[in-house]
C-alpha positions in Angstrom: -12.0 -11.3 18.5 -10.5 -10.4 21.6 -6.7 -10.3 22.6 -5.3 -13.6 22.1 -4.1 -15.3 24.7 -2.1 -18.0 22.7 -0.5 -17.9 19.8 1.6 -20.5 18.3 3.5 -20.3 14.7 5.2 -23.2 12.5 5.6 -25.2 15.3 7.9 -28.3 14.3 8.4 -31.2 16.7 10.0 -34.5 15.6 10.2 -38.0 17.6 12.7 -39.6 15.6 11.2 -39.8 12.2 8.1 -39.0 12.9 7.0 -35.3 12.5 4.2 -34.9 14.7 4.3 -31.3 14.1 4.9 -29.9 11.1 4.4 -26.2 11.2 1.4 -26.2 13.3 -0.2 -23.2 14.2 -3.2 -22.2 16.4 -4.1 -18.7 17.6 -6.8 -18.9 21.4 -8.6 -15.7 21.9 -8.6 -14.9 25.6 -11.8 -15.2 27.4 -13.4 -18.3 24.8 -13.6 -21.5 24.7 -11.6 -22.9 21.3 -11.7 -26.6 20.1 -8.8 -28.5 18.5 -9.5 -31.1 16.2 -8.2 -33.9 14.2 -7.6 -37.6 13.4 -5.8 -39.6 16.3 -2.5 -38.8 15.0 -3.1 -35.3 13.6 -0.4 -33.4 16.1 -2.9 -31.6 18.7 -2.0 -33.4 21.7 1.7 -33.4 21.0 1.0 -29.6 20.0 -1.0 -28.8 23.7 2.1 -30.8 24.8 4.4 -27.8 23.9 2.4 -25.7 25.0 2.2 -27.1 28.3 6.1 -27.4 28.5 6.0 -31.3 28.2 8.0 -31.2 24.8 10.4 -28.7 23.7 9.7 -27.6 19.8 11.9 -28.4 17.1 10.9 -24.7 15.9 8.1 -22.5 15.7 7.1 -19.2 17.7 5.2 -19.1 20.8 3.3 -16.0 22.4 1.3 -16.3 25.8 -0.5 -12.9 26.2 1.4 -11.4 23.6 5.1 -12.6 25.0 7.2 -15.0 23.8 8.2 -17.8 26.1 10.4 -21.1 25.8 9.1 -23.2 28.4 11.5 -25.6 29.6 8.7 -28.1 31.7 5.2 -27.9 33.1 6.2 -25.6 36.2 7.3 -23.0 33.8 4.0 -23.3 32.1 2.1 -23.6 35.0 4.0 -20.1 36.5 2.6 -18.6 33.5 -1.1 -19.7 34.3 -1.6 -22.4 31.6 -2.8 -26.1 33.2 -3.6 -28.8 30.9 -5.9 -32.0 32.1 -4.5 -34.9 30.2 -6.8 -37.6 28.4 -4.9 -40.4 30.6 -4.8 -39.5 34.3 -2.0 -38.5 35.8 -3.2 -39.1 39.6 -1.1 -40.8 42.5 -4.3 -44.0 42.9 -2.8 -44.2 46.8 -3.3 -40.9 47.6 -6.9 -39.4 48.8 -8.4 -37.1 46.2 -8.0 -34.4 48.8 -4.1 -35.0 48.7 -4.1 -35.1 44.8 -5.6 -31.5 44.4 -2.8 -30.0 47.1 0.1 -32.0 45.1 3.2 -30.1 44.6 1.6 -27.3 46.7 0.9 -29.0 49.8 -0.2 -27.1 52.3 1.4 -27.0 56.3 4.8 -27.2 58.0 8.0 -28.7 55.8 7.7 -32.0 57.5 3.9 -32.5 57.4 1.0 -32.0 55.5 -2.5 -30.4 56.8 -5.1 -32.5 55.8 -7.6 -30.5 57.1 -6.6 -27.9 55.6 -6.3 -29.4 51.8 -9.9 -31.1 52.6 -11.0 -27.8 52.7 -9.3 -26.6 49.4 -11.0 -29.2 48.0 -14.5 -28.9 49.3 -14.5 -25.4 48.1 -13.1 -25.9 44.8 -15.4 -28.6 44.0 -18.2 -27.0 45.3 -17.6 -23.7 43.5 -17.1 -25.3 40.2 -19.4 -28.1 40.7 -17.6 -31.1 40.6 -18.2 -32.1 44.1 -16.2 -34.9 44.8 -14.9 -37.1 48.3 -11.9 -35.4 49.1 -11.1 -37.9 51.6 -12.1 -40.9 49.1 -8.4 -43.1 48.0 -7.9 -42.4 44.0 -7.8 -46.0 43.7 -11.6 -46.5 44.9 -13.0 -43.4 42.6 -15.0 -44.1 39.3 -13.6 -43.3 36.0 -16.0 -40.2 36.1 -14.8 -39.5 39.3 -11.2 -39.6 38.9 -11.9 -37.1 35.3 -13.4 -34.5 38.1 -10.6 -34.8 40.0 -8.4 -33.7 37.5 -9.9 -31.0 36.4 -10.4 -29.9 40.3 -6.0 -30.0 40.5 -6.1 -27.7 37.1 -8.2 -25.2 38.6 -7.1 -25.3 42.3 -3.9 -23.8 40.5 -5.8 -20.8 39.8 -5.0 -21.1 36.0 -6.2 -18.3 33.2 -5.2 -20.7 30.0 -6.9 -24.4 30.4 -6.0 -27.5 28.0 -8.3 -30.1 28.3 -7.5 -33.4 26.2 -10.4 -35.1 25.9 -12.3 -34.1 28.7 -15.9 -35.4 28.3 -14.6 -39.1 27.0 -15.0 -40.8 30.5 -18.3 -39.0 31.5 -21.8 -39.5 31.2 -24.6 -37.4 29.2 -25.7 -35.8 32.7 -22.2 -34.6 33.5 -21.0 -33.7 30.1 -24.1 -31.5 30.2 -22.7 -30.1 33.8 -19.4 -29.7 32.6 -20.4 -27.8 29.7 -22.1 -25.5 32.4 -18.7 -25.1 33.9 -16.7 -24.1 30.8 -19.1 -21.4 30.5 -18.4 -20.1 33.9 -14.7 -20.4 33.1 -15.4 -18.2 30.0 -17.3 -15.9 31.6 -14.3 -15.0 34.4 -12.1 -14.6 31.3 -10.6 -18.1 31.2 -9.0 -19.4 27.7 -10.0 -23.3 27.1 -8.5 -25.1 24.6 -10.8 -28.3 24.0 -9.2 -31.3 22.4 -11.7 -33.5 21.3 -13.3 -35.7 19.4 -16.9 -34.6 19.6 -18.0 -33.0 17.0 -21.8 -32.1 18.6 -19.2 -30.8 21.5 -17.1 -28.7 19.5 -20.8 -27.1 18.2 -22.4 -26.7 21.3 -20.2 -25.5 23.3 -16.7 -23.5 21.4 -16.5 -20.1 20.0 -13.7 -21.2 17.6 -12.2 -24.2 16.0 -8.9 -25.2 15.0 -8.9 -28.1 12.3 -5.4 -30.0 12.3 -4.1 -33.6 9.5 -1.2 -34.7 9.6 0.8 -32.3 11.9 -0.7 -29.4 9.7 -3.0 -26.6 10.8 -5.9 -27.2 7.7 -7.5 -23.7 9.0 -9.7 -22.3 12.0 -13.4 -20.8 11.7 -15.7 -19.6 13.9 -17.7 -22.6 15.1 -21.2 -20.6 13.9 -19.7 -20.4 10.4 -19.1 -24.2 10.2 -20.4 -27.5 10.5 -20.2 -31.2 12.0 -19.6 -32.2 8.2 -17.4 -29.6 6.7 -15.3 -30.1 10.1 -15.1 -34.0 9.0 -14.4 -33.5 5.7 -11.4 -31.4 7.1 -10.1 -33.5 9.4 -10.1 -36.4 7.0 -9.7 -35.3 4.1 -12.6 -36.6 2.6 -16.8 -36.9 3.5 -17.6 -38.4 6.5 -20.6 -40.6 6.3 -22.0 -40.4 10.0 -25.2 -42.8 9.8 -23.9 -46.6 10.0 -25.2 -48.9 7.1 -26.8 -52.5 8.1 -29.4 -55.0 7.7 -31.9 -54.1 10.2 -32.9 -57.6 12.0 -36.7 -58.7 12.5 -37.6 -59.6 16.2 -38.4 -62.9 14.7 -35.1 -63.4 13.2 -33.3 -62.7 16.1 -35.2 -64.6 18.7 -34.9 -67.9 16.1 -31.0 -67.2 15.9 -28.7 -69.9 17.8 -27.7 -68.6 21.4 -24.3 -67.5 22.1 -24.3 -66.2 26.0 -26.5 -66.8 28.9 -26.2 -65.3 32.1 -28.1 -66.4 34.8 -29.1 -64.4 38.0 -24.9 -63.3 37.9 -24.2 -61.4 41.3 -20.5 -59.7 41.3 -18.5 -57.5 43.5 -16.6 -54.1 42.8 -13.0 -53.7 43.5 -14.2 -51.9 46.2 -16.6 -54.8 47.4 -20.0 -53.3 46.9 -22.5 -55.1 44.9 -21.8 -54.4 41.3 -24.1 -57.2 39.8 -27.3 -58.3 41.1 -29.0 -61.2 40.2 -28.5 -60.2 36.2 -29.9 -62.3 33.6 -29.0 -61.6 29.8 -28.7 -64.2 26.4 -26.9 -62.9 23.5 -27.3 -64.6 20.4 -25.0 -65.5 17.0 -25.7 -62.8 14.5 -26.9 -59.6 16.6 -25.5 -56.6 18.5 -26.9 -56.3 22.3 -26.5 -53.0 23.0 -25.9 -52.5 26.9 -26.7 -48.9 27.9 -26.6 -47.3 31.2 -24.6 -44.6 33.2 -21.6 -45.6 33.9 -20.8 -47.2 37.2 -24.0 -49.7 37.0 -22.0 -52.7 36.8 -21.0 -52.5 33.0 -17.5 -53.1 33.7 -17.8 -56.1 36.2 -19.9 -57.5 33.4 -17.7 -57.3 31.0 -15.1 -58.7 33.2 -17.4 -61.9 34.6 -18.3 -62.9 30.9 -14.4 -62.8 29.5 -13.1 -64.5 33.1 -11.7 -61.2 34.4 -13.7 -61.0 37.4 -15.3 -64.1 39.1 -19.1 -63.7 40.4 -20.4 -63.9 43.8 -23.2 -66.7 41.9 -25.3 -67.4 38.8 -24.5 -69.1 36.1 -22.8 -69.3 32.5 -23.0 -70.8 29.3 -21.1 -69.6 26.2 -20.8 -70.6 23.2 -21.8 -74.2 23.7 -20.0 -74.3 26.9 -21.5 -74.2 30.4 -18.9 -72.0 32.2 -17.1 -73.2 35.3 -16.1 -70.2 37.3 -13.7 -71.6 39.5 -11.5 -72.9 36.7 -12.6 -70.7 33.7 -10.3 -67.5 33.6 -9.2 -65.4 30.8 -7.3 -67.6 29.0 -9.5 -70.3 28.8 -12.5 -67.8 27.7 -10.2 -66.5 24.9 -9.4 -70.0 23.8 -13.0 -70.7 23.9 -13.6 -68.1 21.3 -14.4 -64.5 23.4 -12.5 -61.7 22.2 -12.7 -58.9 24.7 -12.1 -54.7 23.3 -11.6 -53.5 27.4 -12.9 -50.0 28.1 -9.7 -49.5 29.3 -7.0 -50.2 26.9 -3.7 -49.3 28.7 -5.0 -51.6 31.8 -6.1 -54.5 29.6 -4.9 -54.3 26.2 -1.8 -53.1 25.3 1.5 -52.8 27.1 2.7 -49.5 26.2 6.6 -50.4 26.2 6.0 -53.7 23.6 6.4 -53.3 20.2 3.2 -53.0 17.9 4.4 -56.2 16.6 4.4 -57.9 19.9 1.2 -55.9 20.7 -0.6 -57.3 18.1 0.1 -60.7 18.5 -0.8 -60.2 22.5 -3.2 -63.4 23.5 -2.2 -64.7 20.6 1.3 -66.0 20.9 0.7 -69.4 22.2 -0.6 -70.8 18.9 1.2 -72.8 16.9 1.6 -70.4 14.1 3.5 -67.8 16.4 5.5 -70.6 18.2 8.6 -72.0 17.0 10.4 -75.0 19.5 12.1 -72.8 21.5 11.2 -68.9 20.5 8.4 -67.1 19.0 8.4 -66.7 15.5 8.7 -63.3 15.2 8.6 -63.5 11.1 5.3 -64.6 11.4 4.3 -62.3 14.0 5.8 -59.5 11.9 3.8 -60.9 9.0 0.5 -60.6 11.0 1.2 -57.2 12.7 1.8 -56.2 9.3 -1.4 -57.2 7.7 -3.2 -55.8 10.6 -1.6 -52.3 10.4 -2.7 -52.3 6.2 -5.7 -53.5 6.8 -7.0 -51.1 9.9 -5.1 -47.9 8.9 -2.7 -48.0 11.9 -0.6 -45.3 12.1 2.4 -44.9 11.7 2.8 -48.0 9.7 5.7 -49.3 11.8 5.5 -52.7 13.5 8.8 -51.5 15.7 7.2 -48.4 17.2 6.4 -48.8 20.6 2.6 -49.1 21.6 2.9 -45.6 23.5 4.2 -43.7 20.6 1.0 -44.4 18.9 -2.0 -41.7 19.6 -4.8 -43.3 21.8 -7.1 -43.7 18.2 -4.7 -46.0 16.9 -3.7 -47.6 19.3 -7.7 -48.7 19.9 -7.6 -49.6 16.2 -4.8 -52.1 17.0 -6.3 -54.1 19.7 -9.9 -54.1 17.6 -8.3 -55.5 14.8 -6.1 -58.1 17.3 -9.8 -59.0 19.0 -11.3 -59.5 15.5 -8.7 -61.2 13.9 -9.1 -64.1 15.9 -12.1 -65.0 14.1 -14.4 -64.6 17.9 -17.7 -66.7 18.1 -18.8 -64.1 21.1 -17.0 -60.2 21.3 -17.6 -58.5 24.2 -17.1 -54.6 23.1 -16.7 -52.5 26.3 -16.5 -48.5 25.1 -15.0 -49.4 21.7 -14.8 -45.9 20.3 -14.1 -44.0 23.4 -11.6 -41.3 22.3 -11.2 -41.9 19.1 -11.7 -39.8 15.6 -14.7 -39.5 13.6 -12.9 -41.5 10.7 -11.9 -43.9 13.1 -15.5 -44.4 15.0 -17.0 -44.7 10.8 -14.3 -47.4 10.8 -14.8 -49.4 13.6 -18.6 -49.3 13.4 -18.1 -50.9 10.1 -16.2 -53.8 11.3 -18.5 -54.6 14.4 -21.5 -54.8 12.3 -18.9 -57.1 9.6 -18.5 -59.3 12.9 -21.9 -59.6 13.2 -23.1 -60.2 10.0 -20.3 -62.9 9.7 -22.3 -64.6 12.4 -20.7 -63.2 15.4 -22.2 -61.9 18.8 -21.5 -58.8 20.1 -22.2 -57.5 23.1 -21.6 -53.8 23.0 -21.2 -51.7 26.1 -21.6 -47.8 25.2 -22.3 -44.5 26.7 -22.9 -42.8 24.0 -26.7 -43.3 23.1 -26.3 -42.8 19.5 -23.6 -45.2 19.2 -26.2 -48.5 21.1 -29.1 -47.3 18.5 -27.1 -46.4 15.6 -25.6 -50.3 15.9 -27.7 -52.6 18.0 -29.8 -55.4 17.0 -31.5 -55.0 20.4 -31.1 -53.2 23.4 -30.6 -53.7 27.7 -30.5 -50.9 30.2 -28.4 -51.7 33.6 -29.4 -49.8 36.3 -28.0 -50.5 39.7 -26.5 -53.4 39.1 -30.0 -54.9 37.2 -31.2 -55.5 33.8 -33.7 -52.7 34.0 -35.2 -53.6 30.7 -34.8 -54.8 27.2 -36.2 -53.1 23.9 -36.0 -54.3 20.1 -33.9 -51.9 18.5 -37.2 -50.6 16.1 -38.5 -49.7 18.8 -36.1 -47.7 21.4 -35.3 -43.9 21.2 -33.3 -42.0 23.5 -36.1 -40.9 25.4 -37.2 -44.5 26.1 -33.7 -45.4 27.0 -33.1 -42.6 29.2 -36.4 -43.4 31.6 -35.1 -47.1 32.0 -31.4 -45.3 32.8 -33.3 -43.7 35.7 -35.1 -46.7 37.5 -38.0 -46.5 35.4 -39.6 -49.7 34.3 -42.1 -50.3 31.3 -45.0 -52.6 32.0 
């Protein structure tokens, strides 16, 4: 092993009586790439967070290059050469990317800021690492992949030797987690520590050198990644086998197409916030029973169709029927599609979910609070909706299991467990599932795979929007590729691959 460039010893860190810490440890040889994982809720973010001079330990030791330090907030970190990419971006949306990367370091005189010059930081950067990006582009207009790039662009334009990335590869798409891989391995080779968080185990395989397991705020142990593998890492983080292939009653094209239909679209066309064509001319029905599987690189339309079917988003024109209902665009918004029976898991939780500063109590009831059960004359019955929060957090394995704690205390795997089990609890005739295990733990993907498929086998439909290829053919009933804005094609589950898949994701089409 070679010198290590972070070492940290019974680190302790409490937020009221929560230990997220409790005696952590984790020891980064410089020059490798080394993976942190755990549950959502096992203490490595909150640990990086130390590191990173975010939180200040309740106790512990901890060595950078051999040296103590006591950081007291980011810039001390920073001065030290550790930068940390965080799994929720921390990027100023009315800014240009350009201006982003030169934050806090801007270059020119005290009263202005040279633009051409940070363009130029930024061209370089990106171009040396890779991650070419429009440095003149508002953060507000970039994709979700784009906006991940970015970050890691500030991280690096700070000329950093330690790197934390949280979750680094959740937003992006086969292609450029395959390119981003490339770059780690450039940043290894120039001597860089990474410390990857993530929940990937084929990731943590592929790509570290060493692994750090971590349960319950405890360090379980660390291994080289070539003495280990995706199960025994499972087993460790928690606690017990992992069983990675999903269990269901495979569907016969004939039972399918004779099942009652849910959704039709009809030749939708919808915008982009940016007010390109997103949509065009797309056709789909989803029927009671099955699991479409809608896969695609991101930034084909997927979320635009998410948003037109649960009355986010109005279309440019087409048509829609769901669930017995023929859909009136004009005067069909969220509320009435909810009401109607469409439960909607948003790929992005924190802008359509949750709100972060409600309790999980209130959280949970979210959507939900104008029916009568919740509603007393002149209040909300919060004994109720304490009753119902509870039951949820039993039943889904929130954690912690405390109805008071605010939604943003919870890690980002639990707090996606609490809006699936809000979206199924109200008993949807149509769910519209838009990236549903997107950064959460193995345990917690086993989990949630098993109650999509107990939606649909209760007679739901699900419409299921993934990235990840081997979560559309380890669930679907059947399958549709978007490209461009299109339905490029549609394949019976039996008879799709990856390979298949992947020609429809590039424009091919199958005669």
């Amino acid at each position: 092993m070679n010198r290590l460039a972070v070492e940290m010893t019974g680190v302790i860190k409490r937020f009221g009586a929560v230990e997220a810490c409790a005696g952590a440890s984790l020891r980064a040889a410089a020059g490798e790439i080394h993976a942190l994982v755990g549950e959502n809720g096992a203490g490595k973010s909150t640990l990086m967070k130390i590191l990173y001079g975010l939180y200040r330990p309740d106790g512990g030791i901890i060595k950078v290059d051999n040296a103590p330090v006591r950081f007291g907030g980011p810039g001390d970190a920073i001065a030290r050469g550790i930068g940390m990419v965080h799994q929720h971006f921390m990027l100023a949306p009315n800014l240009t990317a350009a201006e982003n990367v030169v934050l806090g370091m801007e270059p020119g005189g005290f009263f202005s800021l040279d633009d051409g010059k940070a363009l130029r930081l930024t061209e370089e950067i990106s171009k040396l690492y890779g991650l070419e990006i429009d440095g003149n582009a508002p953060v507000e207009t970039l994709s979700v992949g784009e906006q991940q790039r970015l970050e890691i662009l500030k991280v690096l334009s700070r000329g950093a030797g330690i790197l934390i990335l949280d979750e680094p590869t959740a937003v992006l798409t086969p292609r450029e987690t395959a390119s981003f891989f490339e770059i780690l391995v450039k940043l290894k080779a120039q001597g860089k520590t990474v410390i990857l968080i993530t929940h990937k185990l084929r990731e943590v395989m592929a790509v570290s050198d060493e692994v750090t397991v971590m349960r319950g705020g405890k360090t379980i142990g660390s291994s080289r990644t070539a003495s280990t593998n995706e199960s025994e890492l499972a087993r460790m983080m928690v606690g017990r086998p992992v069983v990675f292939s999903v269990k269901r009653a495979v569907k016969t094209p004939q039972e399918l197409d004779a099942a009652p239909v849910a959704l039709v679209l009809k030749e939708i066309s919808a915008k982009s916030d940016r007010g390109t064509r997103a949509l065009q001319q797309f056709s789909l029905t989803v029927r009671r029973g099955e699991i479409f599987g809608i896969a695609g690189v991101e930034g084909n339309g997927q979320t635009e169709l998410a948003e037109v079917i649960t009355g986010l988003r109005k279309p440019v024109s087409g048509e829609m029927s769901a669930l017995g209902r023929e859909i009136d665009f004009e005067n069909c918004g969220a509320a009435f599609m909810s009401a109607l029976g469409i439960s909607h898991i948003p790929q992005d939780r924190h802008r359509r979910a949750v709100v972060l500063d409600y309790s999980v109590r209130d959280n949970c009831a979210l959507g939900l609070h104008r029916q009568p059960r919740f509603n007393l004359p002149f209040s909300l019955n919060f004994g109720e909706m304490e009753s119902f929060a509870k039951a949820l957090i039993e039943k889904y394995g929130i954690r912690p299991a405390d109805t008071g704690a605010r939604m943003r205390a919870l890690s980002g795997g639990n707090q996606q467990k609490a809006v699936v089990a809000r979206e199924l609890a109200r008993g949807p005739g149509l769910l519209v599932a838009a990236q549903p295990t997107r950064g959460v733990d193995v345990g917690a993907i086993e989990f949630i795979h098993e109650k999509i498929i107990a939606a649909r086998d209760a007679g739901c439909a699900v419409l299921l929007i993934s990235a990840e290829l081997g979560e559309i053919l380890a669930l679907s009933d059947r399958i549709g590729v978007i490209c461009r804005g299109q339905l490029a094609g549609t394949l019976y589950a039996g008879g799709a691959d990856e390979e298949k898949l992947g020609l429809l994701m590039a424009g091919w089409k199958f005669q």
